[in-house]
C-alpha positions in Angstrom: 83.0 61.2 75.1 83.9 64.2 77.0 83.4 67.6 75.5 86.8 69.4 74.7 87.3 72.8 77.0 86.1 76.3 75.8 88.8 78.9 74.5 88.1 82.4 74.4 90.2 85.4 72.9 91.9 88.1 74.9 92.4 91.3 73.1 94.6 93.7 74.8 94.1 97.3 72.7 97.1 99.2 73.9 98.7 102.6 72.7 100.5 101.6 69.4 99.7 98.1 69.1 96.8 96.0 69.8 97.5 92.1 71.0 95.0 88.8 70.5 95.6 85.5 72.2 93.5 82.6 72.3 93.5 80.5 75.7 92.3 77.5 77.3 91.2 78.1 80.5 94.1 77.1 82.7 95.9 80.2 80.7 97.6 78.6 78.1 98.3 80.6 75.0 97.3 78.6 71.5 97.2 81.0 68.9 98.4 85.2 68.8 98.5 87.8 66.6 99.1 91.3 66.7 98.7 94.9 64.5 98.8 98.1 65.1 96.4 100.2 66.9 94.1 102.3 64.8 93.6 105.6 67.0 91.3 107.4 64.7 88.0 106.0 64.6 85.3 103.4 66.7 85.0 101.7 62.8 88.5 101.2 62.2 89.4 99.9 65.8 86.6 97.2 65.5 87.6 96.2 62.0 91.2 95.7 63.7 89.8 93.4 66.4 87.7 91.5 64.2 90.4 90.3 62.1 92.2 89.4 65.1 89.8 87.3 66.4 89.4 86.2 62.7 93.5 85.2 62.9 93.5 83.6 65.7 89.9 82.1 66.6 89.4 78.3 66.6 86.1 75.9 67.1 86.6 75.9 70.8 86.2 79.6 71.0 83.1 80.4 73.2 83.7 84.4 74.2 85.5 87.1 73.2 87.4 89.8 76.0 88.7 92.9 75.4 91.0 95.0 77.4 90.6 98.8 76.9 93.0 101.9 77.6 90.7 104.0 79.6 87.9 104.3 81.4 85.1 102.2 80.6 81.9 101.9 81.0 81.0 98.9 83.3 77.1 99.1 82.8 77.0 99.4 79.2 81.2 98.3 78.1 81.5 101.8 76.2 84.9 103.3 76.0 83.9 106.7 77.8 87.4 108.5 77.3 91.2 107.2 76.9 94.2 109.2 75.8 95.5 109.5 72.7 92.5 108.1 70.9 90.5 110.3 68.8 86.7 108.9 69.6 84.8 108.9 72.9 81.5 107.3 73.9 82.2 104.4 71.5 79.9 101.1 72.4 82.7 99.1 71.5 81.3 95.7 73.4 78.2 96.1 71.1 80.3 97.1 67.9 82.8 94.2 68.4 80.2 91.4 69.7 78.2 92.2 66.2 81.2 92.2 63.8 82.8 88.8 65.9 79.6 86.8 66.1 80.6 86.3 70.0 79.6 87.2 73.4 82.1 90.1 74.1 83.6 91.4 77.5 85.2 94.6 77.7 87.3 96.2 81.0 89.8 98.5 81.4 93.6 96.6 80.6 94.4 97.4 83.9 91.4 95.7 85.5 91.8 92.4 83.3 95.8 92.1 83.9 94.5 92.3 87.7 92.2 89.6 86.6 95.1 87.2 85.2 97.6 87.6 88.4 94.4 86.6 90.6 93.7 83.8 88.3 96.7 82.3 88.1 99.4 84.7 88.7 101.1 86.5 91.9 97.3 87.1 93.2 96.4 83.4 93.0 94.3 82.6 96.2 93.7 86.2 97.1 89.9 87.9 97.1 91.6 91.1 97.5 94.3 92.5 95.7 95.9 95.5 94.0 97.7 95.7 90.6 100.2 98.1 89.2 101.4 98.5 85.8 104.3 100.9 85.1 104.5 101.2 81.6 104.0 104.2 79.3 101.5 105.3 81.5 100.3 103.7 85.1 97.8 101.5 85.5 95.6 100.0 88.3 93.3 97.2 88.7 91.6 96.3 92.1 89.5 93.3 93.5 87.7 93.4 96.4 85.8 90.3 97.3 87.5 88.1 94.3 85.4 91.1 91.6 87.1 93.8 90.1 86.4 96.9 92.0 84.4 99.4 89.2 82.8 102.7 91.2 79.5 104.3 89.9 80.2 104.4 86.6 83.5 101.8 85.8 86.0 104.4 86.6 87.2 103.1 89.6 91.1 102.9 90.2 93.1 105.4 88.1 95.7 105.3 91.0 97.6 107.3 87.5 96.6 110.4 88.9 97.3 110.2 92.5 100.0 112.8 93.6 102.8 111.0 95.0 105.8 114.0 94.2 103.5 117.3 94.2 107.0 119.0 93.1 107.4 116.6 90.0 107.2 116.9 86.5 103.6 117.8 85.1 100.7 115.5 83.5 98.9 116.2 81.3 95.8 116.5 83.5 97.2 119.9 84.5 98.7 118.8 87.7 102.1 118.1 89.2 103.7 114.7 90.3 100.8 112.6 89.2 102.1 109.1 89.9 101.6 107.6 85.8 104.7 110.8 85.2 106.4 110.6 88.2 107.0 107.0 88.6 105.9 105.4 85.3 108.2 103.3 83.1 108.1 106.6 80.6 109.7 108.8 83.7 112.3 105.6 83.6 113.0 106.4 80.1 112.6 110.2 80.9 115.1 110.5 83.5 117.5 108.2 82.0 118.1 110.6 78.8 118.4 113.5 81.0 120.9 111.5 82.9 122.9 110.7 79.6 122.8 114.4 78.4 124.7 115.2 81.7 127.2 113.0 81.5 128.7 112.0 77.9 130.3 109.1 77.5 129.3 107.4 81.0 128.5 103.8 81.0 124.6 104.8 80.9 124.9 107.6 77.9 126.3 104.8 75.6 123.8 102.8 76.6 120.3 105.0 76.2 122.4 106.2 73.0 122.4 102.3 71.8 118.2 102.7 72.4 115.7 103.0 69.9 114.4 107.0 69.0 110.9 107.0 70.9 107.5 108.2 69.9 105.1 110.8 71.2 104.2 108.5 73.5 107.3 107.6 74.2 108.2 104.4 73.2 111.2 102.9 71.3 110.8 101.4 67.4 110.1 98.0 67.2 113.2 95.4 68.1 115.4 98.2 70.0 115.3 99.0 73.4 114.0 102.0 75.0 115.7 104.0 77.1 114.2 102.4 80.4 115.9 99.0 79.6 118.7 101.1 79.1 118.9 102.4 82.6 118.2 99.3 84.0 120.8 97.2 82.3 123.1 100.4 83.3 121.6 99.8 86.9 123.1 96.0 86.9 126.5 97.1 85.8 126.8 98.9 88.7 126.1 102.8 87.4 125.4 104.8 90.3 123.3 107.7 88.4 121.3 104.5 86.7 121.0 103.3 90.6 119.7 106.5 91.5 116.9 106.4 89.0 115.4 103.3 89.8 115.6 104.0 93.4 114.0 106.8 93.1 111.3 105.3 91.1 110.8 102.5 93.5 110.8 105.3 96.4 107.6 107.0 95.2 106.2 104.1 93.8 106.0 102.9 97.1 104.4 106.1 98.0 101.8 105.0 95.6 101.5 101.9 96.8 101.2 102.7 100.4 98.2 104.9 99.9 96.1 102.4 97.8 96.7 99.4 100.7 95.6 101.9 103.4 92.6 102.4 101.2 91.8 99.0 100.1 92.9 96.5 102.4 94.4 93.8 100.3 95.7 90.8 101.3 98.6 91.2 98.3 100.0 94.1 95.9 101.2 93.3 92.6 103.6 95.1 90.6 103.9 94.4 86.6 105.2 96.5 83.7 108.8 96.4 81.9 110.3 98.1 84.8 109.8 95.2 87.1 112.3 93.0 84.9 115.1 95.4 86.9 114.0 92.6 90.1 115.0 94.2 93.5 116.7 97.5 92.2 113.3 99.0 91.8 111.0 96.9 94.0 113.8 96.6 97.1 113.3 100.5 97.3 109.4 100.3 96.5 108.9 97.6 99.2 111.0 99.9 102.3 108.6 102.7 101.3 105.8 101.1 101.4 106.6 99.6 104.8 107.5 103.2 106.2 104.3 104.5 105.3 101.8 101.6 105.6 99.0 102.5 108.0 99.9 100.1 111.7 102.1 97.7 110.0 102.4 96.1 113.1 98.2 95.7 113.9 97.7 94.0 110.8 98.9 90.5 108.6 101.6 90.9 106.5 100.8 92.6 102.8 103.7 91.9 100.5 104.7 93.5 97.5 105.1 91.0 94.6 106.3 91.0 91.0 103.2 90.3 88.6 103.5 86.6 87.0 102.2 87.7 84.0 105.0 90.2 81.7 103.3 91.7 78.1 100.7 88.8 77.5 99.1 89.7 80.9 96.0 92.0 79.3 95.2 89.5 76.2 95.0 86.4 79.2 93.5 88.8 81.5 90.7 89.6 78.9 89.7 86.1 78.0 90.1 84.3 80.9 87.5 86.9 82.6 85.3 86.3 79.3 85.3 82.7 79.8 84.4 83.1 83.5 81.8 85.3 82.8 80.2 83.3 79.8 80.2 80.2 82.6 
């Protein structure tokens, strides 16, 4: 009788709520749950994923991964620092793997939605690859050599924080025109409002006005659209100041982009996040820039600029398909 195939859960902790999936290995999603994100203490956020795993764990579940918002540390899996959460230095891998019962993985969310488009997304049959997530924030995930690319200490890869628009808006790292504000799904949202303040009673004011009130991080209320999906649904009606945003957005995230191929090689770079559901009005613009300013586009193969595979789900798969590969 052959054995039935190992599951393992994906947790994907992000800024307001945290996701669980359970998945076979070929990606497919059996069980999910979700609840908010507790932001206050190491105790409280381990209590949350346990009784997600609890919700959604079955008999075939062999591993537990986790997907983290910040920098973590790849030698030990402690959350060293991420924003907007109130503890540091947390061993979260050894926290969660004693409350769960289960081997645990953690990684940044970046590094295991990478991990998901090489498995079996955009990146599928490519060693070397780059990931970007626009989103609240910006994230980035890199493999080099089919492993994710971690530096010294696991901190490899916050393309967030390169410059791309050194007169833009300013981050909260105390510089200007850091890529995760200039050219984030939140500067989407951002520039769309300002856009509607200008001009009442265009096609895109209705439309951001139709969006949900957002957060200090940002983000619309549950069920209503933010003001992002505003501009881009503006953007497909044809409303040149909506155009304008996303071009501009796909302009320097090319910049971005650019600067992390000439660094890294990779035979493909991925796009994911929200923003990429506006299709070619954001990633038509990000894929000229990036040509103008790859390094000898000519002396080298092709390096094309796809949309990610995988949409919200893609840091919950991410997470437990590298914890069943790793528990192999």
């Amino acid at each position: 009788m052959t054995a039935s195939p190992a599951e393992a859960v994906g947790i994907d902790v992000g800024a307001t709520k945290t996701a669980a999936v359970r998945v076979t290995a070929d990606g497919a999603v059996s069980a999910r749950a979700r609840c908010a994100t507790p932001r206050r203490t190491a105790e409280e956020l381990v209590a949350a994923v346990a009784g997600l795993v609890a919700r959604v764990r079955g008999e075939r579940v062999t591993a537990v991964g986790v997907g983290l918002p910040g920098m973590v540390d790849s030698r030990t899996g402690a959350l060293a620092f991420a924003p907007g959460l109130e503890f540091a230095r947390a061993p979260l891998r050894e926290l969660i793997a004693d409350a769960v019962g289960l081997p645990v993985v953690t990684d940044n969310d970046a590094n295991v939605a990478a991990w998901a488009e090489y498995r079996l997304g955009a990146g599928r049959g490519h060693d070397h690859l780059v990931l970007v997530t626009l989103g609240t924030g910006l994230g980035c995930g890199v493999l080099v050599g089919g492993r994710p690319l971690h530096g010294a200490h696991g901190f490899a890869a916050e393309a967030s924080h390169l410059t791309v628009d050194p007169g833009g808006p300013w981050c909260e790292c105390g510089n200007r025109g850091c890529w995760g504000v200039a050219a984030s799904g939140a500067a989407i949202a951002r520039l769309g409002r300002q856009a509607a303040a200008d001009l009442p009673g265009s096609p895109l004011a209705r439309l951001v006005g139709e969006s949900g009130p957002i957060d200090a991080r940002g983000r619309a209320g549950e069920g209503r659209p933010d003001a992002g999906e505003a501009v881009t649904e503006a953007a497909r009606r044809g409303d040149h100041r909506a155009l304008e945003i996303l071009g501009r957005i796909g302009t320097l995230t090319g910049v971005g982009l650019a600067a992390l191929a000439n660094l890294f090689d990779p035979a493909v770079v991925i796009v994911g996040g929200g923003p990429v559901a506006a299709g070619d009005l954001l990633l038509a613009p990000a894929r000229a820039e990036f040509a103008r300013r790859l390094y000898a586009p000519g002396d080298r193969p092709p390096v094309p600029v796809l949309a990610a595979r995988f949409a919200n789900d893609a840091g919950a798969i991410g997470a437990a398909l590298l914890a069943l590969d790793r528990s192999r």
